[in-house]
C-alpha atoms as one frame of an Amber mdcrd trajectory, in Angstrom:
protein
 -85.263  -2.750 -23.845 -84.890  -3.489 -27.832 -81.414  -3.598 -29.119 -81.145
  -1.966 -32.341 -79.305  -3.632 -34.981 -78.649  -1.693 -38.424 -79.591  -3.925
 -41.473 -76.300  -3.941 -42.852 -75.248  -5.542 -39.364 -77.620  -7.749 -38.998
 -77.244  -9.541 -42.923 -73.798 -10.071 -42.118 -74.712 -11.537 -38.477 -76.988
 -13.642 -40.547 -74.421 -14.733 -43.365 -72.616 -18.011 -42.597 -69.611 -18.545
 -44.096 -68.973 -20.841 -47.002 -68.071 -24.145 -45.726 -64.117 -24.591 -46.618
 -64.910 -27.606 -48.846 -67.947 -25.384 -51.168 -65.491 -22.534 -50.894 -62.134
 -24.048 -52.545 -64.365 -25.896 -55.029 -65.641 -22.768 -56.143 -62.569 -20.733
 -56.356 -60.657 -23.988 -58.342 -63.627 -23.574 -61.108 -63.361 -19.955 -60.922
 -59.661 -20.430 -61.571 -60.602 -22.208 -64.871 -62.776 -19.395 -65.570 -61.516
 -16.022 -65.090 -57.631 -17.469 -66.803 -59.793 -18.500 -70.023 -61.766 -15.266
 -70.376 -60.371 -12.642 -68.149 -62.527 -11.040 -65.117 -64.952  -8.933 -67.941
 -65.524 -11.874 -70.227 -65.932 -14.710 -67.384 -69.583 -16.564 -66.676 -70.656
 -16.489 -62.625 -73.018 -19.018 -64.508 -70.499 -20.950 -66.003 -68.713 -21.185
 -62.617 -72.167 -21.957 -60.971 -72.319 -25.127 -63.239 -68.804 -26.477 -62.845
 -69.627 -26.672 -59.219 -73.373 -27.498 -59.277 -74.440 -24.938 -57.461 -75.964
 -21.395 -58.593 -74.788 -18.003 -59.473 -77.057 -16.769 -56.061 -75.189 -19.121
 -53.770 -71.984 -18.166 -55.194 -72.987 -14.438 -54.798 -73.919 -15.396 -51.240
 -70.536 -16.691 -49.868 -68.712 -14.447 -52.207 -70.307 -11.153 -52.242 -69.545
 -10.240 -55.606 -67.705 -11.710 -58.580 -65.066  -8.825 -58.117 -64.629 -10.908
 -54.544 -64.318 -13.681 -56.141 -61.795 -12.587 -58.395 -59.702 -11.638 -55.805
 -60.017 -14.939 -53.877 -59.029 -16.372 -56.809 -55.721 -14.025 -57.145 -55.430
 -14.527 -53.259 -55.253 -18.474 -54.065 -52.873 -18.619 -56.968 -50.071 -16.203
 -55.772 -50.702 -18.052 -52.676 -50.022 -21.055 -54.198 -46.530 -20.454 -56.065
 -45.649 -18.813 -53.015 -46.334 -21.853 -51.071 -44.348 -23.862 -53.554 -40.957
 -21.938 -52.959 -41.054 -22.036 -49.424 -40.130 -26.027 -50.289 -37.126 -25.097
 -52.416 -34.041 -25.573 -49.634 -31.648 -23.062 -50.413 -29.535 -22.419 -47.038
 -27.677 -25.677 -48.135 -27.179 -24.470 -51.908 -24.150 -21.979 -52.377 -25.608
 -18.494 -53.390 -24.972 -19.212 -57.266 -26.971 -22.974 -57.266 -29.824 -20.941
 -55.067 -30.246 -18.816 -57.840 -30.306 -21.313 -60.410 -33.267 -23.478 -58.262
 -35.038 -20.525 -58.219 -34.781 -19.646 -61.548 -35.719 -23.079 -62.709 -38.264
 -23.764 -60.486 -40.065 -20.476 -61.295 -39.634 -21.766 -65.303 -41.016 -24.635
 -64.421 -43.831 -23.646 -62.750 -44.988 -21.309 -65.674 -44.894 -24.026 -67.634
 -46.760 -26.633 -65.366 -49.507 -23.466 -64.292 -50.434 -21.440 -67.283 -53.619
 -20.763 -65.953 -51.367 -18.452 -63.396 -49.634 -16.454 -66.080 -53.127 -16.137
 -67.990 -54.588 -14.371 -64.897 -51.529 -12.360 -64.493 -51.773 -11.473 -67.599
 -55.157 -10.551 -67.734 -55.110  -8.201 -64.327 -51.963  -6.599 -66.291 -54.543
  -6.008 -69.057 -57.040  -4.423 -66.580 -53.819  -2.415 -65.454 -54.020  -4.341
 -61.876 -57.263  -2.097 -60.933 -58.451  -4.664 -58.940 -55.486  -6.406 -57.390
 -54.710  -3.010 -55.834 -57.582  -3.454 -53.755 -55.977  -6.425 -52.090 -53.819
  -6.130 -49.076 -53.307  -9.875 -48.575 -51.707 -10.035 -52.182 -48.853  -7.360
 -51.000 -48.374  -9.590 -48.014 -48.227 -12.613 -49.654 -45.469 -11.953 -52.443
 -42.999 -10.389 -49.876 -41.594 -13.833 -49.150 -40.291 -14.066 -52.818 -38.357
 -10.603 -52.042 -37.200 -11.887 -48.450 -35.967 -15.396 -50.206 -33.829 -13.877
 -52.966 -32.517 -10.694 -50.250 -31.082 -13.735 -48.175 -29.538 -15.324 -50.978
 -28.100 -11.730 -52.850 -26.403 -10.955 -49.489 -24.931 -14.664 -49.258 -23.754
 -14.083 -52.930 -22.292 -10.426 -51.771 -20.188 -11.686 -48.931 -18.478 -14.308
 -51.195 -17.938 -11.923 -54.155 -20.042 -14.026 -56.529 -22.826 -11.441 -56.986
 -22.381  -7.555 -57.727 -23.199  -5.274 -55.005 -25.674  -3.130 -56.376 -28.957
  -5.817 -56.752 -32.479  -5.061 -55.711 -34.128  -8.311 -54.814 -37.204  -7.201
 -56.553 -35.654  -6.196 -59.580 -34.240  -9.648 -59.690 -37.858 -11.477 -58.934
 -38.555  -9.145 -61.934 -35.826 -10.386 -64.095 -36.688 -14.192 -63.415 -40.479
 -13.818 -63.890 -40.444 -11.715 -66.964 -37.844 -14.635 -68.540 -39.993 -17.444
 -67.237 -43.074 -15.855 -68.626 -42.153 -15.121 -71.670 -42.122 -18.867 -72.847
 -45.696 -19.443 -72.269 -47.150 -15.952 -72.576 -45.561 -15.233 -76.279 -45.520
 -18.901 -77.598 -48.086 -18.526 -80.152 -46.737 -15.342 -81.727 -42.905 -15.817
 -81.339 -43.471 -19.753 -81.949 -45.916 -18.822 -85.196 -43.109 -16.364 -86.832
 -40.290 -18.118 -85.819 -41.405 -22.029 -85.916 -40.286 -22.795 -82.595 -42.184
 -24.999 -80.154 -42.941 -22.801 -77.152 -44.575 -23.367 -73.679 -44.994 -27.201
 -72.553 -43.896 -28.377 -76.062 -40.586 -26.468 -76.164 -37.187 -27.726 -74.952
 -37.700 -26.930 -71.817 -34.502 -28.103 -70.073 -32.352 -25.942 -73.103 -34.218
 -23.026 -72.756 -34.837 -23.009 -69.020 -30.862 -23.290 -68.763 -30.142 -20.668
 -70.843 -32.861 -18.245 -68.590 -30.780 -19.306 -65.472 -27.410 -18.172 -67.435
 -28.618 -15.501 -67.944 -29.710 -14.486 -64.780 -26.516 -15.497 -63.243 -24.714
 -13.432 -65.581 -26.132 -10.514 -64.894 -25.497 -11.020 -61.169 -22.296 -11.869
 -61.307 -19.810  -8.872 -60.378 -18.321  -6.712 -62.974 -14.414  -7.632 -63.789
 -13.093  -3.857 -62.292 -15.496  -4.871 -59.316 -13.185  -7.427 -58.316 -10.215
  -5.875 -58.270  -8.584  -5.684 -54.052
């Protein structure tokens, strides 16, 4: 007796899956892409020829270039992500955690602008397509879980005030860190500063972590036994 398949079944029997190599290469020149002109303004063509292949076989593996757009999201968050999981805090007391995270995440605006461009740009799009990505909730809660660990270290020795949200903190560091290389054209433009890269970075990323630390650190009447 015949088996029936439905068509929709059988294409995506018959659909292979991108080799791992083809696939990265392709989401590293989409990278380029979609942070230079946004997801509306980007070229599946232009992607096509940064990784000599064509717009068909990207459309193949990909399904879409909305998929691919979230790959690419997938990859980046993924990436920074990654990157923290390296910083060694349990050995740090709760204050110098704070301060490698801090600087770390300043850093790594500064070294990745491509990341802040795309964050930027789905901000822009009001995150209409990040929302239809699971993986990208589950990927960020590490950030939350790192900071939690540290906040409750800082609590028990009275260093930080009682009353943080580890995601309003995350918050607090990113929008700080981003500010340097998303505004550094127009604040750098009306007030002559160097922004970004060509800024003093050390000073400035300093000054972010004071900050932050500030703000953490428990209120005088807090203190009192």
């Amino acid at each position: 007796m015949a088996i029936q398949v439905s068509a929709a079944r059988a294409g995506a029997m018959r659909k292979p899956k991108a080799p791992q190599a083809n696939r990265e290469s392709i989401v590293t020149a989409a990278i380029a892409e979609f942070a230079s002109r946004g997801f509306k303004g980007a070229s599946m063509d232009q992607i096509a020829a940064r990784t000599n292949t064509t717009r068909g076989l990207i459309n193949y593996y990909f399904g879409s270039k909305e998929k691919l757009y979230l790959a690419v999201l997938e990859r980046v968050y993924a990436e920074i992500r990654d990157a923290e999981k390296d910083l060694e805090l349990d050995h740090l007391s709760p204050v110098d955690a704070i301060r490698r995270i801090v600087e770390f995440t300043y850093d790594y605006y500064v070294a990745h602008e491509y990341f802040v461009r795309l964050v930027v740009a789905e901000n822009q799009a009001r995150g209409v397509h990040m929302k239809r990505s699971p993986a990208l909730r589950t990927v960020n809660r590490p950030i939350v879980d790192m900071l939690g660990a540290v906040i409750a270290r800082g609590r028990s020795a009275r260093v930080f005030r009682a009353d943080l949200d580890p995601i309003d903190v995350h918050m607090a560091i990113a929008a700080l860190g981003m500010f340097n290389v998303t505004n550094q054209y127009t604040f750098g433009a009306i007030f002559q500063r160097a922004m970004g890269a060509k800024g003093d970075v050390p000073v400035r990323r300093r000054v972010v972590a004071d900050m932050i630390l500030s703000w953490l650190a428990p209120r005088a009447d807090s203190l009192a036994p």
